[in-house]
C-alpha positions in Angstrom: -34.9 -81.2 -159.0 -35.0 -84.8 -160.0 -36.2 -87.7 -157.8 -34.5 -90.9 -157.7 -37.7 -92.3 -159.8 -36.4 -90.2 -162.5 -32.9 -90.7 -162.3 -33.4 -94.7 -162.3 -35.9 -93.8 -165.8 -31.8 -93.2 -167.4 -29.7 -95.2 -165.3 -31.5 -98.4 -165.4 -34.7 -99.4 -163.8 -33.9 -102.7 -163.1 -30.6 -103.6 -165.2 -27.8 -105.7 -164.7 -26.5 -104.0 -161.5 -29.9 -104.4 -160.0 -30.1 -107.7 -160.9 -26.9 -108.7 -159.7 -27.7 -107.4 -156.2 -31.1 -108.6 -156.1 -29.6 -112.1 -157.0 -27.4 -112.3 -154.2 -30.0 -111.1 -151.8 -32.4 -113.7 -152.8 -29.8 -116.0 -151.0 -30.9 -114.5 -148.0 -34.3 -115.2 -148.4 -33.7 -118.7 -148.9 -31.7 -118.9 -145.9 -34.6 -117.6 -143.6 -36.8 -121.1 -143.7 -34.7 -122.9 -141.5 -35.9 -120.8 -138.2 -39.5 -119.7 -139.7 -40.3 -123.6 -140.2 -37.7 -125.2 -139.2 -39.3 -126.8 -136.1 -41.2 -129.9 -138.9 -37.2 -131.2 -138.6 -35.4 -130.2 -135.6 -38.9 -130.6 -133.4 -39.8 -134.2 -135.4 -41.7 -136.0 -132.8 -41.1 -139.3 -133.6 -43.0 -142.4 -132.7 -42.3 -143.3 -128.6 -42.8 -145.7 -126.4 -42.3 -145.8 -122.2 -39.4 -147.5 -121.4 -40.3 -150.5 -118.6 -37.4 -152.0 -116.8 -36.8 -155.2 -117.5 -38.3 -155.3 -121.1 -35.0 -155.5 -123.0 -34.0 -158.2 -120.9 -37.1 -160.2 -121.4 -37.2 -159.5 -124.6 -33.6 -160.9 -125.5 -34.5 -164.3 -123.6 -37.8 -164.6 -125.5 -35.9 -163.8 -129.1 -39.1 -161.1 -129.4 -38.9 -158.8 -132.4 -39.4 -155.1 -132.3 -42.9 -155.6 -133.1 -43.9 -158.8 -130.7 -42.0 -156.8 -127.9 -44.5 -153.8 -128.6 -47.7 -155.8 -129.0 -47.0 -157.6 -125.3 -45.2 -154.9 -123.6 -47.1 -151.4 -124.9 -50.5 -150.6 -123.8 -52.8 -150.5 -126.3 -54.8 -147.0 -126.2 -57.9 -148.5 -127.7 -58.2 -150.9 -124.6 -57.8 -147.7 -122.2 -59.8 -144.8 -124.2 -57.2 -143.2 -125.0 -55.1 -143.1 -128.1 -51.9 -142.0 -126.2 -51.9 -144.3 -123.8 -48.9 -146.0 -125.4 -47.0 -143.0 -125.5 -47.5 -141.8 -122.1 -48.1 -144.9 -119.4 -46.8 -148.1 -119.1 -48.0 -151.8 -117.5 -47.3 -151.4 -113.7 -45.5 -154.7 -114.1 -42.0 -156.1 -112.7 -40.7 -157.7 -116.3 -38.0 -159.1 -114.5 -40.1 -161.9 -112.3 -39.9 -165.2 -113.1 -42.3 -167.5 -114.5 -43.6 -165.4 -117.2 -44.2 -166.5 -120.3 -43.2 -165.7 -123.7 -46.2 -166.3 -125.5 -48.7 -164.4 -123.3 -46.8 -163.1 -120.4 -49.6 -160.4 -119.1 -51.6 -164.1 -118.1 -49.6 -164.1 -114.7 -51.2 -160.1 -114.0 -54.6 -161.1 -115.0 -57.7 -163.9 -115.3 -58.6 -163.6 -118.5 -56.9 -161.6 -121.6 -57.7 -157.9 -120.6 -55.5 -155.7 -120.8 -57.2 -152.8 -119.7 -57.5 -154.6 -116.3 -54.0 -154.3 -115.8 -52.8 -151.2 -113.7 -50.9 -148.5 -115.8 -47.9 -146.3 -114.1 -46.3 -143.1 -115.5 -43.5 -143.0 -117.6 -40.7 -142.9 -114.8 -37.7 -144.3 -116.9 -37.6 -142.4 -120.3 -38.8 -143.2 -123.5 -37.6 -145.1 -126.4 -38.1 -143.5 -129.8 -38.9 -145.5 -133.3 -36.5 -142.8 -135.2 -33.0 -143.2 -137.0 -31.9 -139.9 -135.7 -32.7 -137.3 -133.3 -34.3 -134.3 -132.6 -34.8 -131.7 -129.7 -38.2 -134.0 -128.6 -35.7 -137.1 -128.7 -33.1 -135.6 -126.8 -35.0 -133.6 -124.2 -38.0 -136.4 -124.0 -40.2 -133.6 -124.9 -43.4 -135.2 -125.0 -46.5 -136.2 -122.7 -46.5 -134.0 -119.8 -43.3 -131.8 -121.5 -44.8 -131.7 -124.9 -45.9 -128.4 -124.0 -42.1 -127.4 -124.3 -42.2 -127.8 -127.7 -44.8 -125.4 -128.5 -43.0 -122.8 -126.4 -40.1 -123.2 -128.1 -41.6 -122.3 -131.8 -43.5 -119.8 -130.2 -40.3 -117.9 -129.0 -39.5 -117.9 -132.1 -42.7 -115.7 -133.3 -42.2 -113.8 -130.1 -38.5 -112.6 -131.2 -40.5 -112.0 -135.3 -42.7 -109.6 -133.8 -40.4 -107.7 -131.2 -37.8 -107.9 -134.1 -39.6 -106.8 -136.8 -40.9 -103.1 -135.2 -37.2 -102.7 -133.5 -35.3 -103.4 -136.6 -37.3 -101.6 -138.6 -36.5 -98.3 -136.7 -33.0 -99.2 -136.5 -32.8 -99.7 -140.2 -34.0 -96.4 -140.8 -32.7 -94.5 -138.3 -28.9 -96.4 -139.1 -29.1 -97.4 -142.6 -30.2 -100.6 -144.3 -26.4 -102.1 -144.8 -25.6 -101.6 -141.5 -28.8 -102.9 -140.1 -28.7 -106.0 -142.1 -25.0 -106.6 -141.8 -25.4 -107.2 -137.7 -28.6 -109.2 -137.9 -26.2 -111.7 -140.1 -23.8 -111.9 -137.5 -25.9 -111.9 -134.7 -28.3 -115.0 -136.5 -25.2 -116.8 -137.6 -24.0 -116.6 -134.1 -26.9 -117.4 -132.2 -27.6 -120.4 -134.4 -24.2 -122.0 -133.9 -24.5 -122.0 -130.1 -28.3 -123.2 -130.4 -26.4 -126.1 -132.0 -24.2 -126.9 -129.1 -25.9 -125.2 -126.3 -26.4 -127.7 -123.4 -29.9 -127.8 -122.1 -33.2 -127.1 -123.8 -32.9 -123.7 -121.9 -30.4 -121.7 -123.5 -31.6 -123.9 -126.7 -34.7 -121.5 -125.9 -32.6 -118.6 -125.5 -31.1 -119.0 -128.8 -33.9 -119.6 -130.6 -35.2 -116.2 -129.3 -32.4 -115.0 -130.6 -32.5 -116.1 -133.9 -36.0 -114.9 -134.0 -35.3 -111.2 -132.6 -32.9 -110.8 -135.6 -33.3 -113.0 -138.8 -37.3 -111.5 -139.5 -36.1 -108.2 -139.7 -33.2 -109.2 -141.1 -35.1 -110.8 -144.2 -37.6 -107.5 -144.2 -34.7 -105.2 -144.6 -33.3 -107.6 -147.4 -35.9 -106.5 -149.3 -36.2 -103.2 -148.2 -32.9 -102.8 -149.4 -33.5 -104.1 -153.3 -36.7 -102.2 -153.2 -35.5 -99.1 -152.5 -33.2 -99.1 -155.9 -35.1 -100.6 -158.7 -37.9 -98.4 -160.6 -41.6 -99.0 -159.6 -42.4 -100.8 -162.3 -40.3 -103.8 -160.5 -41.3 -103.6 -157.7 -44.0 -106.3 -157.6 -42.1 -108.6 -159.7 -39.1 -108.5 -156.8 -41.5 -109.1 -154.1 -42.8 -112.4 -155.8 -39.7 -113.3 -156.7 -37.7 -112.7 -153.6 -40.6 -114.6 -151.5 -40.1 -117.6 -154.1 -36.3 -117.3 -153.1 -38.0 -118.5 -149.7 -39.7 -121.3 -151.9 -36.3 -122.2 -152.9 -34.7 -122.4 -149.3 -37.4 -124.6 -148.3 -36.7 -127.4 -150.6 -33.0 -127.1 -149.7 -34.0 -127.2 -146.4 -36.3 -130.4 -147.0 -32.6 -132.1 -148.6 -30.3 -131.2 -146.3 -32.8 -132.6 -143.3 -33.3 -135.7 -145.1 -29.4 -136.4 -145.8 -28.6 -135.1 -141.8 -31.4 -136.7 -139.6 -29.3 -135.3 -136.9 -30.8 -131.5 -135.4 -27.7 -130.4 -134.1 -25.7 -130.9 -137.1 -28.9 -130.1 -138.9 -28.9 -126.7 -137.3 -24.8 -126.2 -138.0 -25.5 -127.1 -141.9 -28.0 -124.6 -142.1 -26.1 -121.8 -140.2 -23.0 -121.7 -141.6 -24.3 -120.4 -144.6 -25.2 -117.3 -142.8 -21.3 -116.2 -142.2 -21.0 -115.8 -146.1 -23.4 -113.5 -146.1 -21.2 -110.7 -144.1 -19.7 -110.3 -147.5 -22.5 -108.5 -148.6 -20.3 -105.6 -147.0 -18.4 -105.7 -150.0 -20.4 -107.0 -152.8 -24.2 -104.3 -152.2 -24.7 -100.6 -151.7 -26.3 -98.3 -149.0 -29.8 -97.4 -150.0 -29.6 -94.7 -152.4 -33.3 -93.5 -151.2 -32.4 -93.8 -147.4 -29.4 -91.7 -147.8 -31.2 -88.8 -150.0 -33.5 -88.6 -146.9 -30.7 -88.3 -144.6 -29.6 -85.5 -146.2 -26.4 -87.4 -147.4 -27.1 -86.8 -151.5 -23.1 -86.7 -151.7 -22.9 -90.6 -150.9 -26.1 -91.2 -152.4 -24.5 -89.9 -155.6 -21.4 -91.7 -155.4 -23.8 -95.1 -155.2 -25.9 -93.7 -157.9 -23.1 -93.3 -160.1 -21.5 -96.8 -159.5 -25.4 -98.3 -160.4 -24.6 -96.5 -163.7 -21.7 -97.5 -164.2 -22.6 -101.3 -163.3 -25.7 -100.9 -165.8 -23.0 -99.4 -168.6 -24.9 -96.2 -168.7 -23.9 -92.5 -167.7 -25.8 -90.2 -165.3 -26.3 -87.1 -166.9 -25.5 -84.3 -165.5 -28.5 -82.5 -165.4 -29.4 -85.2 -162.6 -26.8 -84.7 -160.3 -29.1 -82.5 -157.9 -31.0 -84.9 -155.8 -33.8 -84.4 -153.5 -35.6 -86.1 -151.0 -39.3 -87.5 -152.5 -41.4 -86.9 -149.2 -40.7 -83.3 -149.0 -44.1 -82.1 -148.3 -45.0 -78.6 -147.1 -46.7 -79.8 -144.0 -45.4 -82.7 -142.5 -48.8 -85.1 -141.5 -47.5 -87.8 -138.2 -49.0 -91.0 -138.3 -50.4 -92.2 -134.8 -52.2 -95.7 -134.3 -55.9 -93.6 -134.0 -55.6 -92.7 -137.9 -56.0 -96.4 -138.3 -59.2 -96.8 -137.0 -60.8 -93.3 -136.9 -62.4 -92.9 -140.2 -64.7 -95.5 -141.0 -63.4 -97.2 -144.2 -60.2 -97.1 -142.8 -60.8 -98.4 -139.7 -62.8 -101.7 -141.7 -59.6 -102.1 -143.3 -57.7 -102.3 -140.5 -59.5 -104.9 -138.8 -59.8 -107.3 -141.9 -55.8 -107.1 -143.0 -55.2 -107.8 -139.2 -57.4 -111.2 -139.3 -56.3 -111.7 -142.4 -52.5 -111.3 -141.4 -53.5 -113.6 -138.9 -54.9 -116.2 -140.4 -52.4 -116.7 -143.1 -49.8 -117.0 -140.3 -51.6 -119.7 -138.7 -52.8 -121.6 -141.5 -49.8 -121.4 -143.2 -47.4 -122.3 -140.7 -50.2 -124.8 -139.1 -50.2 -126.9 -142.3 -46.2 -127.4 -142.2 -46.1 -128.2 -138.6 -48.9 -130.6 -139.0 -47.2 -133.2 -141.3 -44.6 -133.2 -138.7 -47.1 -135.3 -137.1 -49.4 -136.8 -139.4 -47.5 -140.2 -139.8 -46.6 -140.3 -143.6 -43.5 -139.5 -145.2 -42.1 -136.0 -143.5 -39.6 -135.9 -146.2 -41.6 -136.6 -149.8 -44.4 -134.6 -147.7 -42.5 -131.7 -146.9 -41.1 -131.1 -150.6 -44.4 -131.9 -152.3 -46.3 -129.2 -150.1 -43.2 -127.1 -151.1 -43.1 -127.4 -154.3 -46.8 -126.1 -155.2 -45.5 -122.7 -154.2 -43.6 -121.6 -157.3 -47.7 -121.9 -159.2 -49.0 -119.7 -156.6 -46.4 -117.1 -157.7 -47.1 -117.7 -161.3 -50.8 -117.5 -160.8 -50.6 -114.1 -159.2 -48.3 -112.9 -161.4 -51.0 -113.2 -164.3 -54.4 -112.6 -162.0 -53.3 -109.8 -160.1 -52.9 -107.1 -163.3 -55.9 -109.2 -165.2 -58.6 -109.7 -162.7 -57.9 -108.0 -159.9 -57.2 -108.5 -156.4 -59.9 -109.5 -154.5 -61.8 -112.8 -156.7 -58.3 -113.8 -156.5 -57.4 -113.7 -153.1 -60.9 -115.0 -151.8 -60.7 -117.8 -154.3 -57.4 -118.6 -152.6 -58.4 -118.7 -149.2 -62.0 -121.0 -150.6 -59.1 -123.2 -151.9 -57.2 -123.3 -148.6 -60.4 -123.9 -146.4 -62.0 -126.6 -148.4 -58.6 -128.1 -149.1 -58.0 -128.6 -144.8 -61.3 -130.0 -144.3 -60.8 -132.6 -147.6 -57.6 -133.4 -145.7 -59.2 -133.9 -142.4 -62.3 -136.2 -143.4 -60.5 -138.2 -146.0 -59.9 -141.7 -144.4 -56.0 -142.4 -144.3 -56.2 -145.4 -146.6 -57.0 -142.8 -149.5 -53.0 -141.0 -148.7 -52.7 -139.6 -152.7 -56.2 -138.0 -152.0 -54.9 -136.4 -148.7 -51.9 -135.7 -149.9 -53.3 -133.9 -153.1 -56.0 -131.7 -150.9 -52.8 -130.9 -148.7 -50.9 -129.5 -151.4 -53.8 -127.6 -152.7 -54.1 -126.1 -149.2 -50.7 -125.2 -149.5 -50.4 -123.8 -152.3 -54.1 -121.5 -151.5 -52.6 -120.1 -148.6 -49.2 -119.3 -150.1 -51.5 -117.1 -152.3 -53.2 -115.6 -149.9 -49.9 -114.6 -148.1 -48.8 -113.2 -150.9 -51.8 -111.0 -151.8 -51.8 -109.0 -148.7 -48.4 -108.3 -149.1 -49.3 -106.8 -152.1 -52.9 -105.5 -151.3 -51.6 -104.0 -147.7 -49.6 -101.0 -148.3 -52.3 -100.3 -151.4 -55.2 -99.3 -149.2 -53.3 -97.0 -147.0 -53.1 -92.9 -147.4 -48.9 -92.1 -147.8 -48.6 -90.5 -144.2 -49.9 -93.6 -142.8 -48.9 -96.4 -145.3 -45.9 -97.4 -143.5 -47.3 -97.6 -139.8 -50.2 -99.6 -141.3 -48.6 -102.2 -143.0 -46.4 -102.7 -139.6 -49.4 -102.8 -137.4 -51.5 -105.3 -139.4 -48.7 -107.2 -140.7 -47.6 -107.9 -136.9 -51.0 -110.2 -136.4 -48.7 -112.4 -138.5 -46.6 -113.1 -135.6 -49.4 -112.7 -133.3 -50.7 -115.9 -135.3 -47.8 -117.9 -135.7 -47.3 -117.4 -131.5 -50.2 -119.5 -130.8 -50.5 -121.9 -133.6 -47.9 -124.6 -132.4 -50.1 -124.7 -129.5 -53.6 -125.1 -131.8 -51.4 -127.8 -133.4 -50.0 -129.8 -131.0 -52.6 -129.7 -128.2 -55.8 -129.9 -130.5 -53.6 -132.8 -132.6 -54.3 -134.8 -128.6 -57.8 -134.7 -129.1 -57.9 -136.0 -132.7 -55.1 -135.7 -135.0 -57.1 -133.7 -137.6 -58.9 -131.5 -135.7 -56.5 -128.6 -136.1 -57.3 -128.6 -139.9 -60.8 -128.4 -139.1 -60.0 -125.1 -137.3 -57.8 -123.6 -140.2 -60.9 -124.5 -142.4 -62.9 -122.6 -140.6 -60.8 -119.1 -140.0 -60.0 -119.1 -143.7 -63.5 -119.7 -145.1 -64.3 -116.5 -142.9 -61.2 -114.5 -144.3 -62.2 -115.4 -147.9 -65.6 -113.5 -147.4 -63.9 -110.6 -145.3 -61.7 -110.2 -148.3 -64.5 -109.0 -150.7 -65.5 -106.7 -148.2 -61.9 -104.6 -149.3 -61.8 -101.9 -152.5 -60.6 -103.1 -155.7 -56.8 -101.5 -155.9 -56.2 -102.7 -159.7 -55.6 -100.2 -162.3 -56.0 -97.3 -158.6 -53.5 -94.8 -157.9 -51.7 -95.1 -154.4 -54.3 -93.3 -151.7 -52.1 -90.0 -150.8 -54.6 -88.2 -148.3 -57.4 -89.9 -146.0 -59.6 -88.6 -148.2 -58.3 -90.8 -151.3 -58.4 -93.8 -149.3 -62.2 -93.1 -147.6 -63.1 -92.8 -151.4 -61.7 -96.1 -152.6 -64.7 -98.4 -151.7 -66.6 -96.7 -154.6 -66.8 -98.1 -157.9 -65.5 -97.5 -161.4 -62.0 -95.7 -162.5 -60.6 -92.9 -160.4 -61.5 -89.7 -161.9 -58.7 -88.4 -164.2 -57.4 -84.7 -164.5 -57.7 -84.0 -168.3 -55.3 -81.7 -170.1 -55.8 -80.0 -173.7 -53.0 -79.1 -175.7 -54.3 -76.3 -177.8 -51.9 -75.6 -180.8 -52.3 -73.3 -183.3 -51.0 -74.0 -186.9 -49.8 -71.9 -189.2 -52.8 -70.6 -191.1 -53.5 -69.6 -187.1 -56.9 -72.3 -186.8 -56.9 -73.5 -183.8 -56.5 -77.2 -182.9 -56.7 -79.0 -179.8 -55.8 -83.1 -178.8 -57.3 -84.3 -175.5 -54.8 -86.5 -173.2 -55.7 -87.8 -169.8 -52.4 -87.5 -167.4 -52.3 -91.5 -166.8 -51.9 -92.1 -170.1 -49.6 -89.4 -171.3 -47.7 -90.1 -167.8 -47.0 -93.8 -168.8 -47.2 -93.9 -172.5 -43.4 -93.5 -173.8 -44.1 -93.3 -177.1 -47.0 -90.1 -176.9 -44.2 -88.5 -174.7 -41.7 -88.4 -177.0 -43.9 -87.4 -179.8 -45.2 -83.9 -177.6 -41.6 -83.7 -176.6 -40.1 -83.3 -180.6 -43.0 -81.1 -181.4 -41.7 -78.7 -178.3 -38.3 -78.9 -179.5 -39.4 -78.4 -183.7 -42.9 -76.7 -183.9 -42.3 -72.7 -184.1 -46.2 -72.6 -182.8 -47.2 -71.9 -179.5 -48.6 -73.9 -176.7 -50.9 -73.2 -174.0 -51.8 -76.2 -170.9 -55.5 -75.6 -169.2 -56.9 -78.1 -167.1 
């Protein structure tokens, strides 16, 4: 009985019907940026100040500006030790006494100009905030002793990715993939309107959590979805390209910021979107591959069928008998001890889990680090962005080429020498910084990308799916604590967290050459195959001889290895007239 494989061979691996759904489900993709990063914008943490009663007052009667009201009024941190001293304390002084002076009105607290003889207070009245706009900091006066808020509320976000991600994925195969994707739309689109006018930074918590349960999964299944009907061949190709879709959504994210400096109509603008996206009821299919291993081969014909026709091609009827592909005559069940109970395995294991790690936090560390590294969020932001479409390109042509491995440890050298550039580079060089940054950027966008790839390549079949899931979820793990490396290392020295990123990918770029080679390499189906993997050269290929006797009755024999005759079109259609024409007989012995 055919496989779907085979059946996609006639109807159209990847044709216009394909394309067309893939096209519309990239818009998904490139709505997911908004909650995976979206804290650089609706978390900005402008510059503050303490708010001292009195100051404005003074300040009108002196005719100060902005800037003589900061230099006389803010402490300066250099005076105190401590370079956020002007955020966080204020003079201990009644502004609204009279006799002071405009020129030098601290004279009256002290004997001589020193300000760090002046007595500091905590901030008891608020803060004022050097920013057009607002964000969640602004509004909730998230900072100093509350900044810690701010890394809680990113990190629910990653909590809801990694609780989402293992749930959804059983729902999506246990319900469908339509279904499942259809209600994490809703639910996101919901949950990110009433983040928008939710009243407190609690339930703005709550939300986010939310958002975070549902929209991971929701973007996994996306592309489980698209996978499931084209033809291997594409496979690869729609995984780069449905990640750059993400690319995409984060200049459009970077725009619509810039135009609404607002976060909660920022957070509306970018959610709206979503309800559009519950016409996908109408406009894709159910997995056709989901449904055939449900036992459901007379819906997953009907689909089938309509691919066909989309494509302008007819299924022949020959094909109309489907079967499931993992029929197997003793089913093997994965359990989390395969993973690390043979030893190649279990060395795999443990890198693409640091490696899944470090990716999430370098990755997401360098976005949320311009949020406070003082230049231009905005031009930042898109520049950073914008070195992502070369990374796809570059895999694209290294991956086949070279290989996997020079490339992705090249990446992460890239990354780790591009943070610590950044970090050491004196601010008064900014194209320098700016240029290591994007570098950085666009290493670690390639490293992500590879073990995407590279994951679900070193894994036997019975275990390929429970690996990827297990290793992958370090990703989350990562991103969890790396609003906390940012913020609260940033309060030590502002560049200190790129110091640490250096450091965690330089490690995962030697770890990475530790992994087999998995160009030109079958899938591993047993453990066997996937013990085997670390040794060198081509796998071993099963040769079969054609012996054919002409006319005359001489023997004569060709020599094909399967690979080849399995992927070369044109050898198979030769062999496959000669079966049809040739009166002679044939004989297959391996």
């Amino acid at each position: 009985m055919p496989t779907l494989d085979d059946i996609l061979e006639h109807i159209g691996e990847f044709d216009l019907y394909q394309k067309r759904a893939f096209l519309i489900l990239c818009f998904l993709s490139a709505a997911f940026p908004p909650i995976y990063v979206g804290i650089v914008f609706l978390g900005l943490i402008p510059e503050h100040y303490c708010r001292s009663p009195g100051v404005a007052t003074f300040s009108s009667r002196c005719s100060w500006s902005l800037e003589e009201e900061r230099n006389f009024t803010v402490p300066r941190g250099e005076a105190h030790g401590d370079a956020f001293t002007g955020q966080c304390k204020r003079y201990d002084v009644d502004w609204n006494r009279t006799g002071l002076s405009c020129t030098n009105p601290l004279d009256n607290f002290t004997s001589s100009w020193n300000s760090s003889s002046i007595p500091l207070a905590a901030c008891q009245d608020g803060w004022l905030y050097d920013f057009p706009g607002s964000s969640i900091v602004s509004e909730f006066d998230l900072v100093c002793e509350d900044a810690w808020k701010l890394d809680l509320f990113q990190s629910c976000v990653n909590v809801g990715f990694f609780v989402g991600s293992v749930s959804i994925g059983y729902l999506a195969d246990r319900f469908g993939r339509k279904r499942c994707l259809l209600i994490t739309i809703l639910i996101n689109s919901i949950s990110g309107v009433l983040m928008a006018i939710a009243p407190n930074y609690a339930w703005i918590v709550v939300f986010r959590l939310i958002q975070g349960l549902v929209s991971k999964g929701g973007w996994l299944t996306g592309y489980i979805l698209i996978a499931e009907f084209v033809g291997p061949r594409y496979r690869k190709i729609v995984s780069i390209v449905y990640q750059a879709a993400f690319t995409v959504g984060l200049l459009i994210l970077d725009a619509i910021a810039y135009a609404i400096p607002h976060w909660r109509w920022l957070q509306i603008a970018v959610t709206l979107p979503n309800f559009f996206f519950l016409l996908y009821y109408w406009c894709l299919p159910e997995s056709p591959r989901w449904l055939i291993a449900q036992k459901k081969g007379d819906k997953a014909l009907k689909i089938i069928k309509n691919i066909a026709k989309g494509n302008r091609k007819k299924l022949p009827p020959s094909m109309e008998d489907l079967q499931a592909e993992e029929e197997v005559s003793e089913k093997l069940v994965p359990s989390f001890v395969d993973l690390v109970r043979t030893p190649q395995i279990r060395k795999h294991t443990l890198i693409l889990m640091y490696t899944w790690f470090t990716s999430s936090v370098v990755y997401q560390g360098l976005i949320m680090h311009m949020g406070i590294a003082g230049g231009n969020i905005y031009l930042d932001f898109f520049y950073s962005a914008l070195v992502e479409f070369p990374s796809a390109i570059i895999l694209i042509l290294t991956v086949d080429c070279i290989g996997r491995r020079y490339p992705w440890a090249a990446a992460n050298l890239t990354a780790g020498a591009a943070c610590l550039v950044t970090a050491l580079v004196p601010e008064d060089l900014y194209w320098l910084k700016m240029t290591a940054g994007c570098l950085g950027r666009m290493g670690i966008t390639m490293c992500f990308e590879t073990v995407c790839l590279v994951n679900p390549e070193l894994y036997p079949t019975f275990l390929r799916n429970l690996g990827v899931l297990v290793c992958s979820s370090m990703c989350d793990i990562g991103g969890i604590i790396t609003p906390f490396i940012v913020y609260r290392l940033a309060n030590i020295w502002q560049e200190l967290p790129l110091v640490v990123f250096a450091v965690i990918v330089l490690i995962d770029g030697g770890l990475v050459l530790l992994l087999p080679e998995t160009k030109g390499k079958p899938l591993p189906e047993t453990v066997e195959d996937a013990e085997n993997m670390h040794r060198q050269g081509r796998p071993k290929e099963k040769t079969i001889y054609l012996h054919v006797r002409t006319s005359d009755g001489a023997p004569n024999s060709e020599q094909l290895s399967s690979p080849e005759f399995s992927q070369d079109d044109a050898l198979k259609e030769k062999w496959s007239k000669n079966a049809v024409t040739s009166t002679n007989s044939y004989s297959l012995s391996s």
